[in-house]
N, C-alpha and C positions, 0 to 999 in steps of 0.2 A: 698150237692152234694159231698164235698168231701169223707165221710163216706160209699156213695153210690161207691165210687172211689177205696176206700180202700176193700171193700169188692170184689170188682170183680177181683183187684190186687192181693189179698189172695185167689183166687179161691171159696171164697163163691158164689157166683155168676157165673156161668161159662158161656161160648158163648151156645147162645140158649135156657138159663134156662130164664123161665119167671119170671119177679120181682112179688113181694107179691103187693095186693091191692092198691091204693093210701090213702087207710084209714088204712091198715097194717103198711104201711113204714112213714105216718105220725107218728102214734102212738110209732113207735120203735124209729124214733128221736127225736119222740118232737116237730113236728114242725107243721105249720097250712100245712091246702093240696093247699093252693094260696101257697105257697112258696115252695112245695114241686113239685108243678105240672111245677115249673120257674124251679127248678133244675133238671127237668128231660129232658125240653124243652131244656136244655144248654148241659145236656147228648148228648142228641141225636144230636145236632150241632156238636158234636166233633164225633160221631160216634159211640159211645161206645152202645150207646142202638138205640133201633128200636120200633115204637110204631106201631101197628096194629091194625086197627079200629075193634071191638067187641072183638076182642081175649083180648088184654090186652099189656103190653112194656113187650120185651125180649132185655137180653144182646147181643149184635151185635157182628157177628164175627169179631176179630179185627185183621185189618192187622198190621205187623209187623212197617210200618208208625209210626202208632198212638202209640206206646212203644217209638221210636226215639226219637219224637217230642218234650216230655218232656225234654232231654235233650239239643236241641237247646235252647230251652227255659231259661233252667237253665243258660248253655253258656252265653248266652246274659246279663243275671240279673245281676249274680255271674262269675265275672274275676275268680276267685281264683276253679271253677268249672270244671275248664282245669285238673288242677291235678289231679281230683277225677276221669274225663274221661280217662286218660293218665293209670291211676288206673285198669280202665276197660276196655280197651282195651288192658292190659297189662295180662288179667285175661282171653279174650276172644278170642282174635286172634290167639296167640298158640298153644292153644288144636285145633281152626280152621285150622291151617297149619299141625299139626299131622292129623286132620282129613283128606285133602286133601292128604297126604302121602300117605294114604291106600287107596283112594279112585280114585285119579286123574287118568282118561284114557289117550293116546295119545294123543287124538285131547286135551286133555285139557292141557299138557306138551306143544303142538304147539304154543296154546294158549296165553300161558306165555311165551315160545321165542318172540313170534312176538310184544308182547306188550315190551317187553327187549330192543327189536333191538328197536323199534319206541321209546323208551324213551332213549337210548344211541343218537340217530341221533338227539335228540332234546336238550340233554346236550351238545352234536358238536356242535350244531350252537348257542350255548349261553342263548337256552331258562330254564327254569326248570323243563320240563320234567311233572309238578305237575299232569297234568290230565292221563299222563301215571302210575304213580306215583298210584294214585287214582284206575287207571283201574286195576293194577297190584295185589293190596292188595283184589278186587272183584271177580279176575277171579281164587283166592287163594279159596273164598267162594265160588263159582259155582263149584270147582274141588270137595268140599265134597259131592256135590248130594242134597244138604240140601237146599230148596229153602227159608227157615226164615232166615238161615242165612247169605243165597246172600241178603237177604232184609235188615238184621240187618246191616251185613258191607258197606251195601251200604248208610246207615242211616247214620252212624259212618261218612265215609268220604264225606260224605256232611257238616256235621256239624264241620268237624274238617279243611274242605277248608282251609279256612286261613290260621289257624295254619300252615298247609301244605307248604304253598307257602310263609309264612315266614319263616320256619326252610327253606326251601331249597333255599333260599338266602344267608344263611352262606357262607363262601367262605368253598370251600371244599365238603361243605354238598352232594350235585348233584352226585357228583360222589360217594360220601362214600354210598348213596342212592340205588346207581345203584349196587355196589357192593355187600353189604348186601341183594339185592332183587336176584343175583345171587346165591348168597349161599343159600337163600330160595329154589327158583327152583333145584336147585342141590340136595337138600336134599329131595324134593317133588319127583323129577324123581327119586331117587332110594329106594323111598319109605321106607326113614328113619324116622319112626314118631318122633324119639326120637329128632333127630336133626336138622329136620322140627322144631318143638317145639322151641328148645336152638334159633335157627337162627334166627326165627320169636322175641321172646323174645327180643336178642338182639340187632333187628332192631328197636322196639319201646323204648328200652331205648337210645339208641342213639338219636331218632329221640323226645324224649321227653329232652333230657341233652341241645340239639341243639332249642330249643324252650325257655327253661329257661333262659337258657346261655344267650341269644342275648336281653334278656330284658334289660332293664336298670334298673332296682330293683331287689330283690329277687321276686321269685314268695308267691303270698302270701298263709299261711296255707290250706291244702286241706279241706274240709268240714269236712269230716272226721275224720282228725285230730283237729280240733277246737272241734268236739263233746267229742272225746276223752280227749284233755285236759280239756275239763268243767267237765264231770266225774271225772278228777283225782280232780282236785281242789274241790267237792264237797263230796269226800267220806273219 
């Protein structure tokens, strides 16, 4: 199954192309067609494939969900998985807020005041603000026009919840929160991509130093830096 996973992650397989034979895709891994026909049964629970009675299994179109998901997954397994995400969202969300820079109409600058104002009223009254917090960072995705990546960042702060609402426990955090999502907007309304970018940037490392910070340990090596040092030490 996984091999079948890997190829449609690498585009060999694309949404809609039909899979080769059950006697094809046996023969190319190796493996008996009782075991091939369980992995494709498990395919299709996850969504990834569609089986259609006399036509034959085609790759399923895949909503942007099913990319996410993996990563909650990870989260869960692997503590030390936070960084690699923190990684990614540090890679993804910025060109998101340049994009929204050039792209954000009115209603969607209104948009972001209103979610602003509802998350300052909820730092008054002592709460954290997190779902505002959350809505803020989506209605940044909705301003590009891009509906994969209203889906992706909405994946993102699902699975980073927590996170969320422990960094914003920090003393200080809430408001340091509110301020950096200001300067977002600011640089969204005057359609600076460049500094949309820097803002956004700068809000996830704050907002990832405020996560670390408050642990009681270091956080541990990112994935990717584990893979990295076993290369060095091996070459």
């Amino acid at each position: 199954m996984s091999q079948i996973h890997e190829l449609i992650r690498e585009g060999k397989f694309k949404a809609g192309d039909q899979l080769p034979s059950e006697r094809e895709l046996a023969e190319t891994f190796k493996v008996s067609r009782t075991s091939l026909r369980e992995a494709l049964r498990a395919l299709e629970t996850e969504g990834l494939v569609v089986s259609r009675t006399g036509t034959g299994t085609f790759v399923a179109d895949l909503p942007i969900e099913s990319l996410v998901a993996p990563l909650a997954t990870l989260l869960i397994e692997q503590k030390s998985a936070l960084a690699d995400i923190f990684e990614t969202r540090k890679l993804i969300e910025p060109h998101i807020a340049s994009l929204a820079a050039g792209r954000a109409t009115k209603r969607d600058i209104e948009r972001m005041k209103r979610i602003l104002q509802k998350q300052r009223e909820e730092v008054d009254r002592g709460a954290t603000g997190v779902e505002e917090d959350a809505e803020f960072h989506f209605s940044i995705a909705r301003a590009t026009q891009n509906h994969a990546l209203e889906k992706l960042v909405s994946g993102l702060m699902d699975i980073l919840s927590h996170s969320r609402e422990e960094s914003l426990q920090t003393p200080g955090r809430r408001l340091a929160s509110l301020e950096s999502h200001h300067k977002i907007l600011s640089a969204i309304q005057d359609h600076d991509k460049q500094e949309a970018r820097a803002a956004m940037l700068r809000h996830i490392e704050q907002v990832e130093q405020s996560v670390f910070s408050g642990k009681k340990k270091k956080p541990q090596i990112s994935i990717g830096q584990t893979r990295l040092e076993e290369e060095r030490r091996t070459s």
